[in-house]
TORKOL-4160 file (C-alpha; in steps of 0.2 Angstrom, whole numbers, padded with zeros to 4 digits, m for minus):
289
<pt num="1" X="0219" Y="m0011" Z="0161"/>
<pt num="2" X="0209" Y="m0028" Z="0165"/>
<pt num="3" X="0219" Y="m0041" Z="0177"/>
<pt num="4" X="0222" Y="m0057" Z="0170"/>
<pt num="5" X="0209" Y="m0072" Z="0170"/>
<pt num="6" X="0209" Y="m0079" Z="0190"/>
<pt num="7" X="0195" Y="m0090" Z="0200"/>
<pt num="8" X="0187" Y="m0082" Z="0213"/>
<pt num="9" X="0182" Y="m0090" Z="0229"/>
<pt num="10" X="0175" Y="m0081" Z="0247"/>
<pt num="11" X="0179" Y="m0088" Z="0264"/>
<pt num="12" X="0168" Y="m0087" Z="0277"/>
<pt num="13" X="0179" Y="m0090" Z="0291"/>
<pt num="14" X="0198" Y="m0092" Z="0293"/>
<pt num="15" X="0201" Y="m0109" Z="0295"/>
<pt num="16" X="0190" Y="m0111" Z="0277"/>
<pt num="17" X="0203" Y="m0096" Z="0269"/>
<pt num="18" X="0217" Y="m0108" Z="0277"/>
<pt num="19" X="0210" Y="m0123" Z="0267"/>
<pt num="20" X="0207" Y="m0115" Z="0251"/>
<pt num="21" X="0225" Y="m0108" Z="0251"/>
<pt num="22" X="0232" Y="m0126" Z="0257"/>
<pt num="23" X="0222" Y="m0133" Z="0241"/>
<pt num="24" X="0226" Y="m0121" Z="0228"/>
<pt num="25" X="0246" Y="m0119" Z="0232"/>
<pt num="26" X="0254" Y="m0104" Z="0228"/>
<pt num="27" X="0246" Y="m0096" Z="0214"/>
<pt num="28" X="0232" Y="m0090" Z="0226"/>
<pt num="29" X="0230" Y="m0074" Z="0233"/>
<pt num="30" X="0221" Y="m0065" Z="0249"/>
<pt num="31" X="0210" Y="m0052" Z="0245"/>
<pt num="32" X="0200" Y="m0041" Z="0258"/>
<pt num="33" X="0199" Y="m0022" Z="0255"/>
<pt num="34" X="0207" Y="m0024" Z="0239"/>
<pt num="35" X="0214" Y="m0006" Z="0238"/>
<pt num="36" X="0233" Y="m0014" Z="0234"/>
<pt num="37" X="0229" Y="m0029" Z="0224"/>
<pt num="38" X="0215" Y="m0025" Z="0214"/>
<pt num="39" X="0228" Y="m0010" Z="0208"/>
<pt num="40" X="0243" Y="m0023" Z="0204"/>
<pt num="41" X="0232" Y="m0036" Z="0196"/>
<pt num="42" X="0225" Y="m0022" Z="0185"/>
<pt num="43" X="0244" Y="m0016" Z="0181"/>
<pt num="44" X="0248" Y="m0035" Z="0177"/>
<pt num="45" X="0260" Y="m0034" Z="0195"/>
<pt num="46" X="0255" Y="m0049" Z="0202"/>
<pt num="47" X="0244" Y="m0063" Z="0189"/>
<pt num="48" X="0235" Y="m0075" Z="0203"/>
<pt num="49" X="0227" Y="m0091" Z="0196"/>
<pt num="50" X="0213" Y="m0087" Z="0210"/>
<pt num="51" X="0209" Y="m0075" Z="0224"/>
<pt num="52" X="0202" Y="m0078" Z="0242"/>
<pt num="53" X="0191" Y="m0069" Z="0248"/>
<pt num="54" X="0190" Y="m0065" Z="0266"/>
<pt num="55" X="0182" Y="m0049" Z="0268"/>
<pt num="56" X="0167" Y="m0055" Z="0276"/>
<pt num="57" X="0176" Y="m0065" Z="0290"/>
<pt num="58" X="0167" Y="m0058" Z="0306"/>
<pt num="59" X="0180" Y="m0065" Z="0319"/>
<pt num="60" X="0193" Y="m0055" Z="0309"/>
<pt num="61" X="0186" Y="m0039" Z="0315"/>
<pt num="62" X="0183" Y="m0025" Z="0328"/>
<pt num="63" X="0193" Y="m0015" Z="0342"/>
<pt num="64" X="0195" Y="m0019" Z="0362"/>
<pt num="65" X="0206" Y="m0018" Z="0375"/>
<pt num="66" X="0214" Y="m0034" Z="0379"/>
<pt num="67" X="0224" Y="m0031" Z="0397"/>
<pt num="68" X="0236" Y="m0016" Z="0393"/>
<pt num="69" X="0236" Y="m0017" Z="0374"/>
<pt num="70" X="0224" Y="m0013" Z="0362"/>
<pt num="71" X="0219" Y="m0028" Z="0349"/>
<pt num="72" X="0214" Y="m0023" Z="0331"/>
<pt num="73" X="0209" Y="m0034" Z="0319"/>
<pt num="74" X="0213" Y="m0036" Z="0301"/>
<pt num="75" X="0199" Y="m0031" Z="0293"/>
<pt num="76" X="0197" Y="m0017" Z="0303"/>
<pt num="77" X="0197" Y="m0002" Z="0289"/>
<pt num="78" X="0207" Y="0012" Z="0289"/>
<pt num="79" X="0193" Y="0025" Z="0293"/>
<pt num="80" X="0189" Y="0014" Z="0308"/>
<pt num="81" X="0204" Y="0014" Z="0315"/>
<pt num="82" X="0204" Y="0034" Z="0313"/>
<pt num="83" X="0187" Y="0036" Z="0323"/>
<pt num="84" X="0191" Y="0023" Z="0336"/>
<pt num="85" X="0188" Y="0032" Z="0353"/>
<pt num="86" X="0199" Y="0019" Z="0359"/>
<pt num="87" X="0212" Y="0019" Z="0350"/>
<pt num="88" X="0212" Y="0040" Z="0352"/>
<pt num="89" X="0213" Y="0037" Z="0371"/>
<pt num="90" X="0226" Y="0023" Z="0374"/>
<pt num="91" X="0237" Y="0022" Z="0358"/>
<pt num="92" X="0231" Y="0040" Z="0347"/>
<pt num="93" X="0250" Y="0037" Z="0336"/>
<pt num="94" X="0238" Y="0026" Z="0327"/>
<pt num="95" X="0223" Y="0037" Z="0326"/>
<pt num="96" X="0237" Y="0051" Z="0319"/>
<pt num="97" X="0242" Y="0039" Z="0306"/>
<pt num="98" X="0226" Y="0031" Z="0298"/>
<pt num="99" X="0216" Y="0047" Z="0297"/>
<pt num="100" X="0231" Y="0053" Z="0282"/>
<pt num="101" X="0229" Y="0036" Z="0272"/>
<pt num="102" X="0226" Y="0043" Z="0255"/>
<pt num="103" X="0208" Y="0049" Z="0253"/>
<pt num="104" X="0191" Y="0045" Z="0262"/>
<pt num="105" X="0186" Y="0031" Z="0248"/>
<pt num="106" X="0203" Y="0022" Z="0251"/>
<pt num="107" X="0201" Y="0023" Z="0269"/>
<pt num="108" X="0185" Y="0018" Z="0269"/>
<pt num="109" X="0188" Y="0000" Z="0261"/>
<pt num="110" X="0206" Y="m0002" Z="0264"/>
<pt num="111" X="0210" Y="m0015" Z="0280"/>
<pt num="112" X="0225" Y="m0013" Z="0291"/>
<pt num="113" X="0230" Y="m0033" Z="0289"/>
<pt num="114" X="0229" Y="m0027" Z="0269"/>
<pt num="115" X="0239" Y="m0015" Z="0270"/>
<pt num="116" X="0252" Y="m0021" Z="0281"/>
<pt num="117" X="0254" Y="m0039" Z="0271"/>
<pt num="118" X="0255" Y="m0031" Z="0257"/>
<pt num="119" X="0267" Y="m0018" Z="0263"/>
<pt num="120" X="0272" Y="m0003" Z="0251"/>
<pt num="121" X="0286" Y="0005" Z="0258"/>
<pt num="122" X="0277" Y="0021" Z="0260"/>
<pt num="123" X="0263" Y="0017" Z="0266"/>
<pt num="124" X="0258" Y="0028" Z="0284"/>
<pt num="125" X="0253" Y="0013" Z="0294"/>
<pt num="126" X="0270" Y="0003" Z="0296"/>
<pt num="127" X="0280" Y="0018" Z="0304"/>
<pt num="128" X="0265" Y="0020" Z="0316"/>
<pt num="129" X="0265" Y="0003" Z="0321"/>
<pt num="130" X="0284" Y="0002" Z="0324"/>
<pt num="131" X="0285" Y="0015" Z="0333"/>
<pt num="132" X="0273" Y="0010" Z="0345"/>
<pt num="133" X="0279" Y="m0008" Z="0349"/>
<pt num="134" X="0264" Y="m0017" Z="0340"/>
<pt num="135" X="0264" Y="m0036" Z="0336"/>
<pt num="136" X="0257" Y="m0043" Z="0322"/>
<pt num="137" X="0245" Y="m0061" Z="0325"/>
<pt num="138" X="0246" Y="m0072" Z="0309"/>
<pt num="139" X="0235" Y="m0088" Z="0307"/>
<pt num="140" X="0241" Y="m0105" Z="0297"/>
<pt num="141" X="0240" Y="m0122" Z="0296"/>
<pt num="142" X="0252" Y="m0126" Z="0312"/>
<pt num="143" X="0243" Y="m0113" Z="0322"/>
<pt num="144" X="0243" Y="m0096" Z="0327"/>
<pt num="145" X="0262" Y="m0084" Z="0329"/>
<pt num="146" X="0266" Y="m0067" Z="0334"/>
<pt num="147" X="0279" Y="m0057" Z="0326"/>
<pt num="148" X="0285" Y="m0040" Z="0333"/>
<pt num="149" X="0281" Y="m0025" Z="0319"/>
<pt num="150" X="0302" Y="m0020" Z="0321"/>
<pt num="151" X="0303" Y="m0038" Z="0313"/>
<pt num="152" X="0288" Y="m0041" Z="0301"/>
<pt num="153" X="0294" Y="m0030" Z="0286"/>
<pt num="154" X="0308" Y="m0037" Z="0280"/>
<pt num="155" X="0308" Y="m0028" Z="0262"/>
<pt num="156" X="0301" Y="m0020" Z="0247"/>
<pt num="157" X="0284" Y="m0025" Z="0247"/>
<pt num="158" X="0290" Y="m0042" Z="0258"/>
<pt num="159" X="0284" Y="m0047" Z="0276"/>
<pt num="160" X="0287" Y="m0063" Z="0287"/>
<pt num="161" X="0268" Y="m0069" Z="0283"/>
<pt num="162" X="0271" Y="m0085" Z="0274"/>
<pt num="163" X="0263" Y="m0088" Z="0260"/>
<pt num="164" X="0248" Y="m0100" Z="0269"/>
<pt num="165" X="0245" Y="m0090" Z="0281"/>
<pt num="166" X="0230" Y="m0077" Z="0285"/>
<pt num="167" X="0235" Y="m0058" Z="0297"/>
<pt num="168" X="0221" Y="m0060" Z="0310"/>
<pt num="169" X="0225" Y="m0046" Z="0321"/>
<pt num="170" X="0237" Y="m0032" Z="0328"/>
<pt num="171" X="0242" Y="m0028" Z="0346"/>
<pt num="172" X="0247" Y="m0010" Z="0352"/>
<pt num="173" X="0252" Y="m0009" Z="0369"/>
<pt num="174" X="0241" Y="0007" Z="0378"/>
<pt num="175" X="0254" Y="0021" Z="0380"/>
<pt num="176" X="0264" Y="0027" Z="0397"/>
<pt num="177" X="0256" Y="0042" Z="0405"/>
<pt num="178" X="0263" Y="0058" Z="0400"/>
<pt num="179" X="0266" Y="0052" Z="0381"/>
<pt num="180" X="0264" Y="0061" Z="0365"/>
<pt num="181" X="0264" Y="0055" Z="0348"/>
<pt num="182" X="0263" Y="0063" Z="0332"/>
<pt num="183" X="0262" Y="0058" Z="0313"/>
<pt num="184" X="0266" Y="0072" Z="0299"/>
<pt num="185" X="0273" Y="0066" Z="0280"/>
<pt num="186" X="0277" Y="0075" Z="0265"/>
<pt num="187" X="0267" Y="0069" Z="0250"/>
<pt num="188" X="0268" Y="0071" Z="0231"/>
<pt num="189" X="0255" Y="0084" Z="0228"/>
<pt num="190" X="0249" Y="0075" Z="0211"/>
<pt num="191" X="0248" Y="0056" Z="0218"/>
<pt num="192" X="0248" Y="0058" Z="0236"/>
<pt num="193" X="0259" Y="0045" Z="0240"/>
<pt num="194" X="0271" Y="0049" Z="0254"/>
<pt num="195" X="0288" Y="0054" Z="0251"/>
<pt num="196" X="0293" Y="0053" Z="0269"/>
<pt num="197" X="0280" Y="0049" Z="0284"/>
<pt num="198" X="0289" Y="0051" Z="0301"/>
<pt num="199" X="0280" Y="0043" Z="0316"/>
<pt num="200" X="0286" Y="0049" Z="0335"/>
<pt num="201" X="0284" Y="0044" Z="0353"/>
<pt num="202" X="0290" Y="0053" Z="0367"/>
<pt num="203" X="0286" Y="0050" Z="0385"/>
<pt num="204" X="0292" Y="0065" Z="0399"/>
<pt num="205" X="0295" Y="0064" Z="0418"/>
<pt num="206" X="0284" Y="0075" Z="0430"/>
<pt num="207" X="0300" Y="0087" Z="0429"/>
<pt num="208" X="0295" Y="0088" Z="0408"/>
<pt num="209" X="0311" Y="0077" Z="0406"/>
<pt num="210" X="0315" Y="0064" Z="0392"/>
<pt num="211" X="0312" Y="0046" Z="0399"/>
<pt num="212" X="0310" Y="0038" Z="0381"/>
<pt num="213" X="0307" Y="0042" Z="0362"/>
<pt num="214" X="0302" Y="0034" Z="0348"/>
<pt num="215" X="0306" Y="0039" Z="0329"/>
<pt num="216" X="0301" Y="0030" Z="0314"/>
<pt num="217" X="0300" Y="0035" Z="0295"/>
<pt num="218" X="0291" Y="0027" Z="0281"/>
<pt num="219" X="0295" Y="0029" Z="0264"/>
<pt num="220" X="0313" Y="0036" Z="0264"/>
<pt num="221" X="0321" Y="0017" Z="0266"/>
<pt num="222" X="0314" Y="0000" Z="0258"/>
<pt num="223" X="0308" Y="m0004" Z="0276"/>
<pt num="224" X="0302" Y="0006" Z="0291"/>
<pt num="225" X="0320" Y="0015" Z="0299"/>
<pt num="226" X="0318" Y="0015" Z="0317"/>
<pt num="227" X="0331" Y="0028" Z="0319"/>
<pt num="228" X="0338" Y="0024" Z="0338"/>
<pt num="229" X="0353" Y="0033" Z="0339"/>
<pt num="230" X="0341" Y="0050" Z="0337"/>
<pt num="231" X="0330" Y="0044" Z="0353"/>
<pt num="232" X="0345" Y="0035" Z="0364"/>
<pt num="233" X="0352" Y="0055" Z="0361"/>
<pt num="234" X="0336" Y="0063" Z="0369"/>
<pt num="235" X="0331" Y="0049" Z="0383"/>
<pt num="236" X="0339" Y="0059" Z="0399"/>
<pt num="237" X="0341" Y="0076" Z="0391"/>
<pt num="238" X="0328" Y="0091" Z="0392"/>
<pt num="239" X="0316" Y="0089" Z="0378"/>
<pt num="240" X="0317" Y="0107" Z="0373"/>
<pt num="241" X="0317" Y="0113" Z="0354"/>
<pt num="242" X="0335" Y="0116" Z="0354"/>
<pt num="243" X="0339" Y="0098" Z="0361"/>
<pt num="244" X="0329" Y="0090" Z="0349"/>
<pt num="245" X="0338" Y="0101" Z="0334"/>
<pt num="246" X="0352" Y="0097" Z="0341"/>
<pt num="247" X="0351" Y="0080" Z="0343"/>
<pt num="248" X="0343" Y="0075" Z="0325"/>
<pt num="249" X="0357" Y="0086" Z="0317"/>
<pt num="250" X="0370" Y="0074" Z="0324"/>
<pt num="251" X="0363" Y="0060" Z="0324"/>
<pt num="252" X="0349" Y="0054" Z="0310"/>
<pt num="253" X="0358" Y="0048" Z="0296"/>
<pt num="254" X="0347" Y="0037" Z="0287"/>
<pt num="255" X="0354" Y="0021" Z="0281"/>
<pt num="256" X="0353" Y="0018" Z="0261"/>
<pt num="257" X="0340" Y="0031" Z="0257"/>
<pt num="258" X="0328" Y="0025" Z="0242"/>
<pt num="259" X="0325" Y="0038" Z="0227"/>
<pt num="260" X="0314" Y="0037" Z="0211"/>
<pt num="261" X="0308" Y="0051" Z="0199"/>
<pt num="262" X="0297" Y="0059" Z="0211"/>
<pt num="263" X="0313" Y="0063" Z="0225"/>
<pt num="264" X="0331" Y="0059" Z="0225"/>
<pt num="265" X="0339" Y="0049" Z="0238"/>
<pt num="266" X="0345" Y="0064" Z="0244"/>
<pt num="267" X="0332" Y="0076" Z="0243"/>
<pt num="268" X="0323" Y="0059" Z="0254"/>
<pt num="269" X="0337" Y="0060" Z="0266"/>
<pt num="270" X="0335" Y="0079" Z="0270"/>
<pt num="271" X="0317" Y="0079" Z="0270"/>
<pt num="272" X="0320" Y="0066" Z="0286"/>
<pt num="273" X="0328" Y="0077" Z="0295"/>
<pt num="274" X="0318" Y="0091" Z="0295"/>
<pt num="275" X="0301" Y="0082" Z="0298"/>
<pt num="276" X="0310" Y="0073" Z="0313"/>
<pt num="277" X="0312" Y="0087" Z="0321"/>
<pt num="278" X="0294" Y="0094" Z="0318"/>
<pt num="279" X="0286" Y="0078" Z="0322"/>
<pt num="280" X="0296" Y="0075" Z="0340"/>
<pt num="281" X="0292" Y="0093" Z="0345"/>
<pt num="282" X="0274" Y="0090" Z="0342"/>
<pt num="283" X="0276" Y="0074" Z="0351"/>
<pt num="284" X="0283" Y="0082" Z="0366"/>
<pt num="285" X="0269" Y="0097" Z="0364"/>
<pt num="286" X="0259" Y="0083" Z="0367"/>
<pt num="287" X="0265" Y="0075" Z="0380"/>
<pt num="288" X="0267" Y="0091" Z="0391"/>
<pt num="289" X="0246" Y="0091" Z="0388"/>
């Protein structure tokens, strides 16, 4: 299919993107990667009377170390992200997550700011970045905001990025000695598109104990699920197999579970469970070194 008739326009720096978009209103679009939109205006999805070009905003990307987080900009692509030595070092949940975006061409022209604004709700990045506490830097007319990533994706296919203003960036805070992540998801086998991602944290004492844990899934509810009660459970206890077995048995529950034709609510709900418990024991595995 062909997307509908729309003007074209390229930005060359954000402040320019910001004045298109105040003078064209709300029928203007931000385009960087293009890996979503493209797709949706092809489909009919979205019809915008013009797009805005930003991929070629230099100050919108690279990777460094900013005091004890790690900044990462917008148009940094997925494939980047994966092969960042720095981000393998200080925050490696990220690393985990990018390298299984879809294929090599996708991650190769998809941008982390693309894909979070435009947020599919099983999409490998979002879980990732709640999980490990990152902010989200947006850019408008009144000025630059922050928004934690537990707040930013509010529902199916909608974040708190108003409609005038541009992602710049995204801020991972570098993990605590003695922490271990890990990333799996279950993926239709035709499409690839993840059924249930599950991103984990889990930070040990020298005695191998659990100080804290983070769990989040992708995919199995309309936004990232946080699922506290399963890491309040394991912060204090042992971190052994059967603990974590234990402890995601009695106490993930996922609230309103989505289904479609690929998986049923149900078979969504289940398939949590079992990947919690893979992806926390890796995460410990990790975390022991």
């Amino acid at each position: 299919m062909f997307p509908a008739p729309f003007d074209y326009h390229r930005a060359g720096s954000v402040g320019e993107a910001l004045d298109l978009l105040g003078r064209l209103g709300g029928d203007a679009m931000l385009i960087a990667g293009g890996q979503t939109l493209v797709s949706m205006m092809k489909f009919r999805m979205v019809q915008p009377a013009a797009v805005v070009d930003i991929g070629r905003i230099e100050e919108l990307r690279g990777i460094g170390e900013e005091g004890d987080s790690v900044r990462i900009g917008a148009l940094t692509t997925h494939a980047e992200l994966a092969a960042s030595d720095l981000v393998r070092r200080r925050c490696p949940l990220l690393t985990q997550a990018a390298s299984q975006i879809a294929d090599p061409q996708v991650r190769n022209a998809g941008t982390v700011g693309g894909n979070i604004a435009h947020f599919d709700p099983g999409s490998d990045l979002p879980p990732a970045l709640v999980a490990a506490g990152a902010t989200v830097h947006m850019r408008g007319a009144g000025g630059e905001r922050s928004v934690a990533a537990t707040d930013f994706f509010v529902g199916l296919m909608t974040t708190l990025l108003a409609e005038r203003e541009v992602i710049v960036a995204v801020e991972v805070p570098a993990f605590a000695p003695r922490t271990g992540s890990a990333y799996h998801k279950f993926e239709h086998p035709g499409s690839d598109y993840t059924l249930c991602g599950t991103a984990a944290m889990v930070t040990l004492d020298g005695g191998g104990n659990v100080v804290s844990a983070r769990l989040c899934f992708t995919g199995v509810t309309a936004t990232p699920y946080l699922a506290t009660p399963v890491t309040e459970a394991l912060a204090g206890g042992d971190g052994s197999d059967e603990a974590i077995s234990s402890v995601v048995a009695n106490h993930l529950a996922i609230p309103d579970p989505i289904g479609d034709r690929f998986a049923s609510a149900s078979y969504r709900a289940a398939t949590a469970k079992e990947f919690a418990r893979r992806t926390l024991i890796q995460a410990r595995d990790a975390a022991r070194g």
